[in-house]
N, C-alpha and C positions, 0 to 999 in steps of 0.2 A: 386958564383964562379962555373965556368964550370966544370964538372968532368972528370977525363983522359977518362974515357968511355964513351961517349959521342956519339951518332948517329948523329951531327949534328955539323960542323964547326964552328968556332968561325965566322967566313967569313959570313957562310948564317947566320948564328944569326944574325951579324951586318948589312946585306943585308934586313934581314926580317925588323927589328926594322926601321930600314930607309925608308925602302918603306912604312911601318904604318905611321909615323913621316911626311913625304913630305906629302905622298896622302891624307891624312885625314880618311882612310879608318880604320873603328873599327880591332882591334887586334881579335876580334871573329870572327869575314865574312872571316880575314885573314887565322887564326886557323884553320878555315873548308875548304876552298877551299886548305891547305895544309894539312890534315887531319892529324895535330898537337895539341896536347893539347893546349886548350884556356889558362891553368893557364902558359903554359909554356912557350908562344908566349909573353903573359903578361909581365911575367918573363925579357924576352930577352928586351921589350922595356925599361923598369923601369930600369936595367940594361947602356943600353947601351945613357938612357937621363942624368943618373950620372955620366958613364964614359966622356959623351961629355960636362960636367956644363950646362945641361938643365933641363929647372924648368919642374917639374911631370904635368903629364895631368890635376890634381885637379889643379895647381898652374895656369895653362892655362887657364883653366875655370875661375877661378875666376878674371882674369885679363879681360877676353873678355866679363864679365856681363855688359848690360850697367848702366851708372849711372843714378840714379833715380833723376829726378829733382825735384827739391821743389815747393809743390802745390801752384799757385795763390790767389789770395784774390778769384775769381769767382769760382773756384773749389771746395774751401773752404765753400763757400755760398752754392753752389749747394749741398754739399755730407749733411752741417747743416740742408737743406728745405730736403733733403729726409729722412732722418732721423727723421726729424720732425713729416714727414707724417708717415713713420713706427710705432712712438712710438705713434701715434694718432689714426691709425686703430688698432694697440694693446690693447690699453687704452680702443675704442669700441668694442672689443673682451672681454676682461677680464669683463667688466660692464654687458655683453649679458650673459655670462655665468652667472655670479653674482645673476643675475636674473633672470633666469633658475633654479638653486638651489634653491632659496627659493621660488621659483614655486611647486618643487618637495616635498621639507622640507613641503610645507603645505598639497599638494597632500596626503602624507604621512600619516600624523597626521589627514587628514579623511578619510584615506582606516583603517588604526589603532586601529580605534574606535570598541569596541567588538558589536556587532547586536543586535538590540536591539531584 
């Protein structure tokens, strides 16, 4: 609610909040070029989408996402074979190191040995 002291009309509030509302322009870019507080410009639109029964800007957003359609059989195949090849250059990964190690693990066990 507005308070009686107030530096700013209820007029340009509902002026400001509209022109955010049509133009599409962020409530921030608006805030600065009227060198307004950002929380308070905010304020004035959240305000005045309630006073007019309009859904919040998250309510907007989520209305305008598009819908994701359901993957094909061929999408399906493709993302299966890449994944295939992934978990198969992994697999030759893990085996390289594997054998690496007990490279080392014997390297070991002859530097270890006390001189004779």
């Amino acid at each position: 609610m507005p308070s009686n002291n107030s530096k700013y009309t209820p007029e340009f509030r509902d002026q400001t909040a509209r022109h955010i509302i049509e133009t599409g322009k962020s409530a921030t870019s608006v805030a600065e070029d009227l060198s307004i507080d950002i929380n308070t410009v905010c304020r004035w639109v959240r305000e005045f989408r309630k006073k007019h029964d309009m859904p919040s800007w998250h309510d907007e957003q989520k209305r305008k996402r598009p819908i994701k359609k359901p993957k094909d059989e061929a999408d399906l195949i493709w993302e299966k074979r890449t994944l295939e090849k992934r978990l198969k250059a992994q697999d030759r990964l893990i085996a390289n190191l594997r054998e690496e190690k007990e490279i080392l693990k014997k390297s070991l066990a002859i530097f270890a040995q006390p001189l004779a």
